[in-house]
C-alpha positions as CSV (number, residue, x, y, z in Angstrom):
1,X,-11.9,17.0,-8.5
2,X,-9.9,14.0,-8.2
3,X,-8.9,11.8,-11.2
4,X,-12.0,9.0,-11.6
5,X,-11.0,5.0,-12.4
6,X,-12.8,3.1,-14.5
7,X,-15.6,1.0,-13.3
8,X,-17.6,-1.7,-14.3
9,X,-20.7,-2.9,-12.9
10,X,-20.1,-6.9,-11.3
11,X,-21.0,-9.3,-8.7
12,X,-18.8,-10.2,-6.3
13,X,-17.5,-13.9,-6.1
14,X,-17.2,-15.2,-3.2
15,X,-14.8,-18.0,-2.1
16,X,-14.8,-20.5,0.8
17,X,-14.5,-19.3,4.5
18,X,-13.6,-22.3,6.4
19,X,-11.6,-20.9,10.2
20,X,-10.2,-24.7,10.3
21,X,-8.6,-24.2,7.1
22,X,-6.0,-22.3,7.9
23,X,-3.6,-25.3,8.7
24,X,-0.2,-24.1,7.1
25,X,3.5,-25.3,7.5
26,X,4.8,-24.8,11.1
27,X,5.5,-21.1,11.6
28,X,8.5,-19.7,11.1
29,X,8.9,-17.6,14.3
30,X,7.4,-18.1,17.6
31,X,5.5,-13.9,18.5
32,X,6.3,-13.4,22.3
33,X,3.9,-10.9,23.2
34,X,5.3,-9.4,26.3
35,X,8.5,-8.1,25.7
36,X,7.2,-7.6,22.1
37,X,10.3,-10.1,20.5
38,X,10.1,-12.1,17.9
39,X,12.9,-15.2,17.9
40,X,13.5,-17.2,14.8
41,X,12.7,-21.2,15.4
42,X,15.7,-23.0,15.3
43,X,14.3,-24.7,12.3
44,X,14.5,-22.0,10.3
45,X,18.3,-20.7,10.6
46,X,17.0,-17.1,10.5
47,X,18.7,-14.6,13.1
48,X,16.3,-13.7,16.2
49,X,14.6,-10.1,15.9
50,X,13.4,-8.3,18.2
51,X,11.2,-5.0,19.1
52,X,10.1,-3.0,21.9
53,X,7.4,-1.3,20.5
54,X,9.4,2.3,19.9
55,X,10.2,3.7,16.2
56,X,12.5,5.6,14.4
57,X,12.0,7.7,11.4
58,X,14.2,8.9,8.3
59,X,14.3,9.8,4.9
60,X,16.0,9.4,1.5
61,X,15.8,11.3,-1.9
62,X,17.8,11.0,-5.1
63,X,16.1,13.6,-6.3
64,X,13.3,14.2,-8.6
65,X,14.3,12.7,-11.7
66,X,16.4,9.7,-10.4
67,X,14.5,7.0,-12.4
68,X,12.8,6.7,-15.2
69,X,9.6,5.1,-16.3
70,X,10.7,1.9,-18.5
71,X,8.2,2.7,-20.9
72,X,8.5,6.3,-21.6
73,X,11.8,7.5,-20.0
74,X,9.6,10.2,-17.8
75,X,11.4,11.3,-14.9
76,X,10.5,9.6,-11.6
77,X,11.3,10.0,-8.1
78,X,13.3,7.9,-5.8
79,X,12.2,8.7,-2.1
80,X,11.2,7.0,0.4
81,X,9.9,7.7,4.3
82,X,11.5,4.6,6.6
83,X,10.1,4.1,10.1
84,X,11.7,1.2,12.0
85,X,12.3,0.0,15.2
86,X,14.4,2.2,17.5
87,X,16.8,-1.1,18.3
88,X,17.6,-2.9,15.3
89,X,19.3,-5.3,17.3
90,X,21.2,-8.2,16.3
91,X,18.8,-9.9,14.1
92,X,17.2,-9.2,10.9
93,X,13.7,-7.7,10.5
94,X,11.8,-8.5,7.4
95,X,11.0,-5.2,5.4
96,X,7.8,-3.8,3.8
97,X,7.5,-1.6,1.1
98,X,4.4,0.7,0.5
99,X,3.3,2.9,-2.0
100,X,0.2,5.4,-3.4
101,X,-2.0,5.7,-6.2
102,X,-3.0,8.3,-8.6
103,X,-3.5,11.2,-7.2
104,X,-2.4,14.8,-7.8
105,X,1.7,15.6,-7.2
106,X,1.8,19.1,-6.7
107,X,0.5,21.3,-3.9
108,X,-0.3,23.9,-5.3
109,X,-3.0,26.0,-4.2
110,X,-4.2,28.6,-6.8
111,X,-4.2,25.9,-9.3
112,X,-6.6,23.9,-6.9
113,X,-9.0,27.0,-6.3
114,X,-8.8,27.6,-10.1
115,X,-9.5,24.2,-11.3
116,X,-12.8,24.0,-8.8
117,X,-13.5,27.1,-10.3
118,X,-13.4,26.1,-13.8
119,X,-15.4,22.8,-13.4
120,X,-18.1,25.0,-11.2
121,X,-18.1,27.2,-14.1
122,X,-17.8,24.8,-17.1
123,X,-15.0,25.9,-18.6
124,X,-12.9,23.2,-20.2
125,X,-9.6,25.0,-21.0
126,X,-9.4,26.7,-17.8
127,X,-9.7,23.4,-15.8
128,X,-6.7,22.3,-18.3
129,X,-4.8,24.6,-17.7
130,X,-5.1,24.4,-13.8
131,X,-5.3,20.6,-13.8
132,X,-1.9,20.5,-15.9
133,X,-0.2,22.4,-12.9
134,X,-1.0,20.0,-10.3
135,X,-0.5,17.1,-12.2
136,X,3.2,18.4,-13.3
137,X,6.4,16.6,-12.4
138,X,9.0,17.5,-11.5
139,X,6.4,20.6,-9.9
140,X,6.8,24.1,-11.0
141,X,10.1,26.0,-8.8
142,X,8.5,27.1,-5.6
143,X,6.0,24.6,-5.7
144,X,6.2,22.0,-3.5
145,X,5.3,18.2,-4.2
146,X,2.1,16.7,-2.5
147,X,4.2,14.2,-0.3
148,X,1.4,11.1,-1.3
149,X,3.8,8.6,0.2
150,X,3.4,10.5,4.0
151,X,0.1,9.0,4.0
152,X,0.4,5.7,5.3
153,X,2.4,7.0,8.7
154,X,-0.4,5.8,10.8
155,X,0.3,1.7,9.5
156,X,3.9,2.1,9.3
157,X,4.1,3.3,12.7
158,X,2.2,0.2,13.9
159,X,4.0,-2.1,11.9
160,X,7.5,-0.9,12.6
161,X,6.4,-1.4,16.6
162,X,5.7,-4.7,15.6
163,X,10.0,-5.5,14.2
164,X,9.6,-4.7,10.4
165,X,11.1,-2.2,8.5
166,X,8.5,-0.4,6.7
167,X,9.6,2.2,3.4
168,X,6.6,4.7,1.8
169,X,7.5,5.5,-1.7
170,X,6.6,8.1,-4.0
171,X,5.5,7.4,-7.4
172,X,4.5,11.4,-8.2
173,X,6.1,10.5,-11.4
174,X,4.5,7.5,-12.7
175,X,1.2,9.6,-11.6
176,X,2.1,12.9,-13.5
177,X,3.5,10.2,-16.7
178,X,1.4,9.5,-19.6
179,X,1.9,5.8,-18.7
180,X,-2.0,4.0,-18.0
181,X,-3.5,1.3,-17.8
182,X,-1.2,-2.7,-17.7
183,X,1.7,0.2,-18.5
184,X,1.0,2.0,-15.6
185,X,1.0,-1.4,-13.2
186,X,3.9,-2.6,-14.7
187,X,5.7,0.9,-14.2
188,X,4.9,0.8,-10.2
189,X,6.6,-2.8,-10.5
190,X,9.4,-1.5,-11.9
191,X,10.0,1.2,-9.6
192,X,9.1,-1.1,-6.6
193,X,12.3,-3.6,-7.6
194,X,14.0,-0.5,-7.7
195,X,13.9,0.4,-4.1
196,X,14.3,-3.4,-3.2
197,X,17.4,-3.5,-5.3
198,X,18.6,0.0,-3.9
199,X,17.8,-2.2,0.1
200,X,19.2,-5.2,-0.8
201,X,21.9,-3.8,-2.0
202,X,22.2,-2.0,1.5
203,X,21.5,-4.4,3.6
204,X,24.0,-6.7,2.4
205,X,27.2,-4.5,1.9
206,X,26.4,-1.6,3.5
207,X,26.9,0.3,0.5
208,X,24.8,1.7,-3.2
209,X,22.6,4.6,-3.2
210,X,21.2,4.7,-0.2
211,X,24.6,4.5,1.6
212,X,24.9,7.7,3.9
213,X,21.2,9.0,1.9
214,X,19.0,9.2,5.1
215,X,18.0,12.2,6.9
216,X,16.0,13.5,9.4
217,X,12.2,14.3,8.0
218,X,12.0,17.1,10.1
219,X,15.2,18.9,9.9
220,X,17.2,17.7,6.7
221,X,20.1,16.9,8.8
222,X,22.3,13.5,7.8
223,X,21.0,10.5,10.2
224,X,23.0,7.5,10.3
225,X,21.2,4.0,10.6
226,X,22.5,0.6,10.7
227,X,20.3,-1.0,8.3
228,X,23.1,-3.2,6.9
229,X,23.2,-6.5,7.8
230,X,19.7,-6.0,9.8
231,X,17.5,-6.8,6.9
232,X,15.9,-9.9,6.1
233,X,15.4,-9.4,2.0
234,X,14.4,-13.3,1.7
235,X,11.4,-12.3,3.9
236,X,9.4,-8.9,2.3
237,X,5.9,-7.7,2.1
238,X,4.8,-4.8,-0.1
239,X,1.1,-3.0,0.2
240,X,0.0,-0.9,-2.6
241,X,-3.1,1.4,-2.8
242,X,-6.0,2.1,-5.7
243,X,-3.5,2.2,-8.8
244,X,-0.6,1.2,-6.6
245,X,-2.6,-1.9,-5.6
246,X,-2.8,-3.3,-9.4
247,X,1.4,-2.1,-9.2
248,X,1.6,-4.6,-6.3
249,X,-0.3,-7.2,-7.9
250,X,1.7,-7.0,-11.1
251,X,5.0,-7.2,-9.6
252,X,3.8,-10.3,-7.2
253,X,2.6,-11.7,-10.4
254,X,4.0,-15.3,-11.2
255,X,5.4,-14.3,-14.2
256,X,7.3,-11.6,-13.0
257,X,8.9,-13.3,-9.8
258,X,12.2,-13.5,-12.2
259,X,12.3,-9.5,-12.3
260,X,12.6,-9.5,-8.9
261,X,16.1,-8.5,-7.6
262,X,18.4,-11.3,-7.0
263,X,18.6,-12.1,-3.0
264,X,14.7,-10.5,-3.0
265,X,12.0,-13.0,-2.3
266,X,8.1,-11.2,-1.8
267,X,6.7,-13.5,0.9
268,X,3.1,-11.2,1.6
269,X,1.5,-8.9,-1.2
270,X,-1.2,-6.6,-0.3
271,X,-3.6,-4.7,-2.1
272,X,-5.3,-1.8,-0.9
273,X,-8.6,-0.6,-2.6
274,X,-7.0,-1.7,-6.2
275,X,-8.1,-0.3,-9.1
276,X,-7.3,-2.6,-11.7
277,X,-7.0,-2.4,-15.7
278,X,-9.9,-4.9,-15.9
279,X,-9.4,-5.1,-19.6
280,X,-6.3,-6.8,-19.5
281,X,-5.6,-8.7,-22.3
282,X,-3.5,-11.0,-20.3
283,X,-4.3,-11.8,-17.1
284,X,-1.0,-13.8,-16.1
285,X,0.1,-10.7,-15.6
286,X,-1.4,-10.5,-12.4
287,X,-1.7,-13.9,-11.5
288,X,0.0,-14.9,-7.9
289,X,-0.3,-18.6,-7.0
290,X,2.9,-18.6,-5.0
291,X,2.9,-15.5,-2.5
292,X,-0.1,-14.8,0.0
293,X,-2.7,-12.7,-1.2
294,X,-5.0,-9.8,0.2
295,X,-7.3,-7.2,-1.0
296,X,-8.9,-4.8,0.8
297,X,-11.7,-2.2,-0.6
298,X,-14.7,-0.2,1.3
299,X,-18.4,-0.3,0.7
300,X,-18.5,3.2,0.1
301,X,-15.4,3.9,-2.0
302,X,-16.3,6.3,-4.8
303,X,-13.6,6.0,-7.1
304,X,-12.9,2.0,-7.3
305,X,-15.9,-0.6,-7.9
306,X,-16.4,-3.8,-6.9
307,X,-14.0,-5.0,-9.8
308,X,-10.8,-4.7,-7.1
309,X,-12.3,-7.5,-5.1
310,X,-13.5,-9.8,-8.5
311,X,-10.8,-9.1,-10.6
312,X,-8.1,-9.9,-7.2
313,X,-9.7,-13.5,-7.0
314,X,-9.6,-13.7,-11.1
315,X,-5.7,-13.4,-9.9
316,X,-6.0,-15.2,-7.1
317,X,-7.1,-18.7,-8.5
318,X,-5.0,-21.7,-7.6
319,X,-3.2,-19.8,-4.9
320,X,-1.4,-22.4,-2.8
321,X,-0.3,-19.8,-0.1
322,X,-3.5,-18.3,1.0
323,X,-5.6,-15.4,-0.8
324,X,-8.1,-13.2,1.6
325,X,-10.5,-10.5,0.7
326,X,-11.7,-8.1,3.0
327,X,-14.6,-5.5,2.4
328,X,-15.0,-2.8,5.3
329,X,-18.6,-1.4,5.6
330,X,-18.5,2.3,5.3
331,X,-14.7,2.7,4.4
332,X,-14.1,5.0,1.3
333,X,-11.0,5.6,-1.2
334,X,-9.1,8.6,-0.2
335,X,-9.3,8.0,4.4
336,X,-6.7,5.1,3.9
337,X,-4.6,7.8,2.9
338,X,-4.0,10.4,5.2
339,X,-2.8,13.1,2.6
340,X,-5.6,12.4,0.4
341,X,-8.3,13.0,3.7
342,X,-9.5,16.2,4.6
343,X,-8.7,16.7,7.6
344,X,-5.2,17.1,6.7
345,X,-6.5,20.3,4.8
346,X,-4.0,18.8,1.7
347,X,-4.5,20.1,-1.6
348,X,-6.5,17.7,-3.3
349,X,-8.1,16.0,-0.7
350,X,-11.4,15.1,-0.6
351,X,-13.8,12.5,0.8
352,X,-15.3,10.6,-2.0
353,X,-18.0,8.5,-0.4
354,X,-21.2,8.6,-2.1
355,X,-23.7,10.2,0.4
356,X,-27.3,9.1,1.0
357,X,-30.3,11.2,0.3
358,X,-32.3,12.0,3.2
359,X,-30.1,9.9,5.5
360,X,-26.9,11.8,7.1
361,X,-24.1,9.9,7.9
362,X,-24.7,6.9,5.7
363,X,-23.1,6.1,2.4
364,X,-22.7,4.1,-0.8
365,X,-20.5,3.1,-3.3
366,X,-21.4,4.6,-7.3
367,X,-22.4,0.8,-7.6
368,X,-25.4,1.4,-5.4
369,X,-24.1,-1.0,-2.8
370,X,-26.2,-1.2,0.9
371,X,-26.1,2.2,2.9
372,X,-23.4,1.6,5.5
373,X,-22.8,4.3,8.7
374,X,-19.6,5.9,6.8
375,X,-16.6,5.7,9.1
376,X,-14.4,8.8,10.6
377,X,-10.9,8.8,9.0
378,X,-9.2,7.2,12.3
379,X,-11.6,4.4,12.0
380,X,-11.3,3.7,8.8
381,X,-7.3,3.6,9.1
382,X,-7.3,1.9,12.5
383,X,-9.3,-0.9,10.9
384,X,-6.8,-1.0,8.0
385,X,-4.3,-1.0,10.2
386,X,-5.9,-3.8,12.0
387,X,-6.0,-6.4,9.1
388,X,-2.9,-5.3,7.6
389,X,-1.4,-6.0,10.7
390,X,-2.6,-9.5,11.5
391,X,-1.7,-10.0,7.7
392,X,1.6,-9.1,7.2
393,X,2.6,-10.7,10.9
394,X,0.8,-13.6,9.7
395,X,3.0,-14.5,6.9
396,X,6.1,-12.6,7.4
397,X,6.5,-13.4,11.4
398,X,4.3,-16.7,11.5
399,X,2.4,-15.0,14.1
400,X,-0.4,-17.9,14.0
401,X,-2.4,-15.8,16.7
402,X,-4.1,-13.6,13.9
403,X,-5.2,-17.0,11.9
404,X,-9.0,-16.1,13.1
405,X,-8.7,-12.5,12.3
406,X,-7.8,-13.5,8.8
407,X,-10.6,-16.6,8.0
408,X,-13.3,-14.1,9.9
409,X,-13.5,-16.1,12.8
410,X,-13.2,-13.1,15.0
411,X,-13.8,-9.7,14.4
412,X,-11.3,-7.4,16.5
413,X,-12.9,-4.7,15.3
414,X,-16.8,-5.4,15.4
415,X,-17.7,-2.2,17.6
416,X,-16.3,0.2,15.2
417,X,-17.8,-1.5,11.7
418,X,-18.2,-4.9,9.9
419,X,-15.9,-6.4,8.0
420,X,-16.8,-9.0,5.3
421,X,-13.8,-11.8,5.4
422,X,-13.5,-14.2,2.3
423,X,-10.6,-16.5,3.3
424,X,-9.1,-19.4,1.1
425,X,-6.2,-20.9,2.6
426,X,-4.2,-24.0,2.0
């Protein structure tokens, strides 16, 4: 049984959709799509990048209880899974920093069976008692941690082929923490301008705590990788998903640009399926005029409501620098992450559309939204990947060849599902 979010009942506001709209500043790189470069204009004094298409992967841990949560001083994790082009080259790619949402941190098995037992069989303390085990951090010895961050492989593999430098991060510990609601969003800020000071740090001196940290994912063995001096820090995106989303949305926030590590500047902020404190007493908390905006959530997710596409244009009002919404018909919660899916037979994973009576295949949302055909885990995340893509190369690359994909003017990926596209652009 996965952990539910709050949800309230709303209509969804719609903004503007205008293709013609989309008439921004003159882009700062020119995307040349057959050797797969991408070559700063001269305009822009930024160093040429470049990628052929191939990735890398390594990892980094400081170990379990490296950070801790502002509020509370709970231990929290600093790790992070990097893929990034095999040839850095001599320019600097911009880098993107993902994270999860709430979902269980420990992979533990019995407790799972036990727990599903308990709530089959009503029995509150048992489900407790299970439910404290796989919600534990650090995990129990000989338990292993549910690795949440590994399941956003599929879009950092595509993006990394694209010239960014894309870093998962695990938040087991905010998720295990007694931190919730604006807390909890501020919390996932917090530890995201961690890991940008931690890069920053690295990419312009070579040196801090991620100096001679990364390894191999596979075998544990050292890897060395010459991020310094190959990262462009002025030019970042971060993506967040469900609680993560709200973390994103917090840390993009106009009010919080100052916490933002010095030689840092968030230039694309994503939101993934966001599941929001929607009674925030402040909402400047989450208010982002100045970065580019964009939310994602499916017609069929069972956990978030239709709040994370509302509540996202609440934030979203007066944006200068573009703010889209996207809503994928027959997309759930839990497919965009691979770990959470069941096909990855995970502990914990689940699909959590709402099914519809008497009609197999189709679903719905807990809001009772239209039946959709209910998409297959790869086509849910290949559509993710698909608008996240044309997103982030959008306003990190100035790739202005994904302008229609982003106002809805064309629909790359019309023979798998439909995608409603609310665009407001300057």
């Amino acid at each position: 049984m996965l952990k539910r979010h709050k949800r309230t009942r709303v209509s969804v506001r719609l903004l503007g959709l205008s293709a013609a709209a989309l008439s921004v500043a003159a882009a700062a790189f020119t995307y040349t799509s057959t050797a797969g470069a991408v070559e700063a204009h001269e305009a822009t004094g930024r160093s040429p990048v470049s990628s052929s298409g191939t990735t890398k992967t390594v990892r980094y841990d400081l170990g379990d209880a490296a950070w801790q949560l502002p509020q509370t001083g709970e231990p929290g994790e600093l790790t992070g899974l990097v893929h990034y082009p095999a040839d850095l080259g001599t320019g600097r790619h911009p880098l993107i920093v993902m994270m999860h949402g709430l979902h269980e941190t420990c992979a533990d098995r019995k407790a799972d069976a036990a727990r599903t037992a308990a709530e089959r069989d009503g029995d509150d303390a048992a489900y407790e008692a299970a439910n404290a085990k796989l919600t534990a951090w650090p995990c129990a010895p000989g338990t292993p941690a549910l690795p949440n961050e590994l399941g956003y492989d599929y879009l950092a593999r595509t993006l990394a082929g694209q010239g960014f430098v894309v870093v998962s991060v695990g938040a087991n510990g905010i998720n295990a923490s007694s931190v919730t609601g604006d807390d909890n969003a501020a919390a996932r800020a917090d530890l995201l301008n961690r890991h940008l000071r931690m890069w920053q740090e690295l990419s312009s001196k070579g040196k801090g705590e991620l100096a001679g940290k990364f390894t191999d994912p596979a075998t544990g063995a050292a890897r060395r990788v010459g991020f310094a001096h190959h990262l462009d820090m002025g030019n970042v995106g971060i993506m967040g998903h469900s609680r993560a989303g709200a973390g994103v949305t917090w840390q993009a926030a106009d009010s919080h640009r100052g916490q933002w590590p010095k030689g840092v500047d968030v230039k694309a902020v994503a939101a993934l399926a966001p599941a929001y404190n929607v009674m925030t007493e402040d909402m400047s908390n989450y208010t982002i005029t100045k970065t580019p905006f964009a939310t994602f959530r499916g017609t069929c997710d069972g956990q978030v409501g239709s709040e994370a596409l509302w509540f996202a244009a609440d934030a979203a009002k007066g944006n200068r620098s573009g703010f889209y919404r996207f809503a994928i018909h027959g997309a759930n919660h839990n497919y965009f992450n691979t770990q959470w899916s069941p096909r990855s037979r995970q502990v914990a994973a689940a699909d959590d559309a709402v099914p519809v009576k008497e009609h197999p295949g189709q679903c719905t949302d807990r809001e009772g939204a239209a039946p959709a055909r209910q998409l297959t885990e790869p086509q849910q995340r290949h559509v993710a990947a698909t608008y996240l893509d044309a997103f982030f190369r959008r306003h990190l690359l100035g790739d202005t060849r994904q302008d229609q994909v982003l106002t809805g003017a064309r629909h790359p990926d019309a023979a798998i599902t439909k995608v409603d596209v609310t665009a407001d652009t300057p």
